[in-house]
N, C-alpha and C positions, 0 to 999 in steps of 0.2 A: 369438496374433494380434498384428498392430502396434498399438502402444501408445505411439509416437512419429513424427510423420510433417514434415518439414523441408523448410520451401521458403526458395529468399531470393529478391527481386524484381529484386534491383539488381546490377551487378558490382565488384567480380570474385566470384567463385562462392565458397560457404562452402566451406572446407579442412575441415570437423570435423561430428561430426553436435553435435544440439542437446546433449546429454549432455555431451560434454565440455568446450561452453562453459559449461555450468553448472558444472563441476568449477572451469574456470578463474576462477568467480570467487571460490572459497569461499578463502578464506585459511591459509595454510600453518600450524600452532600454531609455536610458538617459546617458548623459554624466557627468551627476551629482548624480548616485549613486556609491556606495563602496562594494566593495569586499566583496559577503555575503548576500547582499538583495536583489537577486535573487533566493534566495536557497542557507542555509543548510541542505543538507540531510544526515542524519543517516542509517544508516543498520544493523541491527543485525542480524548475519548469519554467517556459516562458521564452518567447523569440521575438523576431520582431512581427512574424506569422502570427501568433498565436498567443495573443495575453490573454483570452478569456478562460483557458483551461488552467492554468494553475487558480485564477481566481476562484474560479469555482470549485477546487478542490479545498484552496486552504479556505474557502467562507464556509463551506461540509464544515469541515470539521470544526469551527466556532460553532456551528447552529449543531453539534450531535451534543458536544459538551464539552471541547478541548477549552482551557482558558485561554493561548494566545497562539496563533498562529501566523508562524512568517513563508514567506516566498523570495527564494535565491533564484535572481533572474540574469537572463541576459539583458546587459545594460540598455536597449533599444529597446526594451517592454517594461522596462520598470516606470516609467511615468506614466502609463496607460495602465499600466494595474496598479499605481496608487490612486490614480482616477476615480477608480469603482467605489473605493471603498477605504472611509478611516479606520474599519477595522483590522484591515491584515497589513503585516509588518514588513513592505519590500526591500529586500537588498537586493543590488545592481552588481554583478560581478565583476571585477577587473577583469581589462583584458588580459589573454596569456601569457604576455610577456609582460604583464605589472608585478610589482612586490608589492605585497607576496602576491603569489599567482593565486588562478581562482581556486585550486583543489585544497592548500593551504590556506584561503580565506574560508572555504567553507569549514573544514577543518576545527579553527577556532571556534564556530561556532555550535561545534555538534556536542560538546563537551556538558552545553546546558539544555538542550532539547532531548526530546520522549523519545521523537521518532522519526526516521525521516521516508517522506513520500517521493522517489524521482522519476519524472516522464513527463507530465501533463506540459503538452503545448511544449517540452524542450527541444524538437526539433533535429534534424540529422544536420547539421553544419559538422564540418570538421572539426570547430572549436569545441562544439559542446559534446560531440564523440571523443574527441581527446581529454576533455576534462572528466570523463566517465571511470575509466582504467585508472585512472592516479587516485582520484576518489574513495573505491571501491578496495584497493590495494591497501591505503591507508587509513579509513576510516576504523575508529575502535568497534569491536566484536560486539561489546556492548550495545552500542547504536539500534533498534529493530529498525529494520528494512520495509517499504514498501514500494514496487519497482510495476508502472504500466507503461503503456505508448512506445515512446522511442525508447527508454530504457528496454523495454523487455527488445524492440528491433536489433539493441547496442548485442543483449544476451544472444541472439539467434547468428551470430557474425560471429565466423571462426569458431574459438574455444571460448570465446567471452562467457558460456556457463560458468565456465570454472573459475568465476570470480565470487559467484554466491554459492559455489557447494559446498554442502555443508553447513553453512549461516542458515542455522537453525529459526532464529528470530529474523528472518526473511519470507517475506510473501511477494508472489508473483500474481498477477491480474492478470493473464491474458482471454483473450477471444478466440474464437475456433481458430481464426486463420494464425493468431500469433501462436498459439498452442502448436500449432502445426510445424510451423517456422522453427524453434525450438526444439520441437523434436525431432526432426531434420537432419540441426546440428549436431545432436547429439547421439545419432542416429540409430533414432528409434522409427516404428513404423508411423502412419501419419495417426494412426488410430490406437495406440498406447495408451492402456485402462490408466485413469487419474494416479492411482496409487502407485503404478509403475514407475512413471515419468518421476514423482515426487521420492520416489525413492533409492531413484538413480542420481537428483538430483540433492540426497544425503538428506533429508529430513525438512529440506524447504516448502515450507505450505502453498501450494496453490487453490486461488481464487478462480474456476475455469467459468467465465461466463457463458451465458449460451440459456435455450428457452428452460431450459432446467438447469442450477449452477450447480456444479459439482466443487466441495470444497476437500481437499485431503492433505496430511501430513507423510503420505505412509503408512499411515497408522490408523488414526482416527478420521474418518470420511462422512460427511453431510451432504445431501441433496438438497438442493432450496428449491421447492416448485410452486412458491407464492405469487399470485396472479399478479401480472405486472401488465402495462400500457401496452400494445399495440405500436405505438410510434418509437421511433429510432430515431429520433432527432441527436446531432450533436451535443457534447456538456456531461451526457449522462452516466459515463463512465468517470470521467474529473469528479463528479459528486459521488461518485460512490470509494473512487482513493479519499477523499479527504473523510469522508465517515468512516472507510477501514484504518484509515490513522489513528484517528481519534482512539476507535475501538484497540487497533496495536499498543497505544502508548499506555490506557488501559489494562490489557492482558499483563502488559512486560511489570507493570506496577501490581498488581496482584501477584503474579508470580514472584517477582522480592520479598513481597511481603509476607509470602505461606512458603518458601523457599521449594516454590514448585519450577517445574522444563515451562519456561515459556512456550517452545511447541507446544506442549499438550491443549496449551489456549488460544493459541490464535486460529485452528480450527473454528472457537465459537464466535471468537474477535471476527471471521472472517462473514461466519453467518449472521451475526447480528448487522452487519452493514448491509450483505445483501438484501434481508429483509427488508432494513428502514427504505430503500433506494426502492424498492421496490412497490413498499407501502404506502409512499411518497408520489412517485410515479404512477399510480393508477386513478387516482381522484385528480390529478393535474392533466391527464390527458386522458 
């Protein structure tokens, strides 16, 4: 059955199917790169609810291909998520009222990572909504975005969209019902064709999951309708931000390098994670 279905809205006509834009953004190995320009990825995520979801998002993105991946937590999850695993790199945030505060601890450190991932397991506390808007306000433009969970909850409050319109190199993960939530705020109807919504929200890519994912820029749009498990178990969204990471920190580095629109790529960036997640997902359950 088709299990990839390609449209583009705009000209000149896509030369490739969706597949092998994905191919083009994965990165060739070399013997002659250094620890790191494959992928740093970022995570912001983690409560004292919920340490398994960031882990599983920043371990995605080690096992898609990133070389190091860290997790900015709230301080009561970070010893249970360095527990799992020596591979991902935890930091414990101050609290809000430490020097420097947490929006300017993370801050320092976005300077040297690809990409960053925020939601998984972070939780609605007031602290961690509050550290949202200062974040977002001052993080460089540079940075690509990848925003699920309570981030995308933070976006559906108020005007909070208008924190990422525009941020071209942002992508959005939501589910039927957060799609919905969102568009709500924005107020559009509950049912707003993909390309709509993304186009209202200035060129931001949405990941819209659901039995068929719909991926769009505004622009360029993919269907993913590769057969995936049956079960709905927890985690499975956390593994597929940290694979979209991977793939974002990816797209943003190819695009540097051929001095192409990041958007153009994280369409493929977006489907090549769904696939893996999903080709992953079907021999596991």
């Amino acid at each position: 059955h088709e299990v990839l279905r390609v449209r583009r809205q705009s000209t000149p006509p896509m030369t490739s199917t969706g597949l092998e834009a994905v191919k083009r953004v994965i990165p060739p190995l070399s013997h002659s790169l250094h620890k790191g320009q494959c992928g740093k990825v970022a995570v912001l995520g983690g409560s004292l609810e919920y340490t398994g979801a960031p882990y599983f998002a920043a371990s995605s993105a080690l096992r898609c291909g990133a070389d190091l991946s860290h997790v900015f937590c709230h301080r009561d999850a970070a010893t249970a998520i360095k527990s799992y695993s020596p591979d991902v790199i935890v930091h414990p945030l101050p609290a809000g009222d430490a020097t420097p505060p947490p929006s300017e601890y993370l801050l320092g450190w976005m300077e040297s990572m690809h990409v960053l991932a925020i939601g998984p397991g972070l939780g609605r506390s007031d602290e961690m909504q509050r550290l949202l808007p200062d974040l977002l306000r001052t993080l460089p433009a540079h940075v690509p975005l990848v925003l699920d969970a309570d981030a995308l909850f933070f976006l559906a409050q108020g005007q909070n969209f208008e924190l990422v319109r525009g941020r071209r190199n942002c992508v959005l993960t939501p589910n039927k019902v957060e799609y919905t939530r969102i568009a709500r705020s924005m107020g559009l109807p509950d049912d707003t064709p993909l390309a709509d919504f993304t186009t209202k929200l200035g060129g931001v890519t949405v990941l819209k999951k659901g039995r068929v994912d719909e991926i769009s820029n505004g622009d360029i749009v993919y269907e993913c309708a590769e057969e995936n498990s049956a079960r709905r178990c927890g985690g499975q969204g956390d593994i597929t931000v940290g694979t979209l990471a991977t793939f974002v920190a990816w797209a943003d580095r190819s695009a540097k390098e051929s001095d192409a629109d990041v958007a153009d790529l994280l369409p493929a960036a977006c489907l090549g994670a769904a696939l893996i997640t999903r080709r992953c997902n079907r021999p596991a359950f």
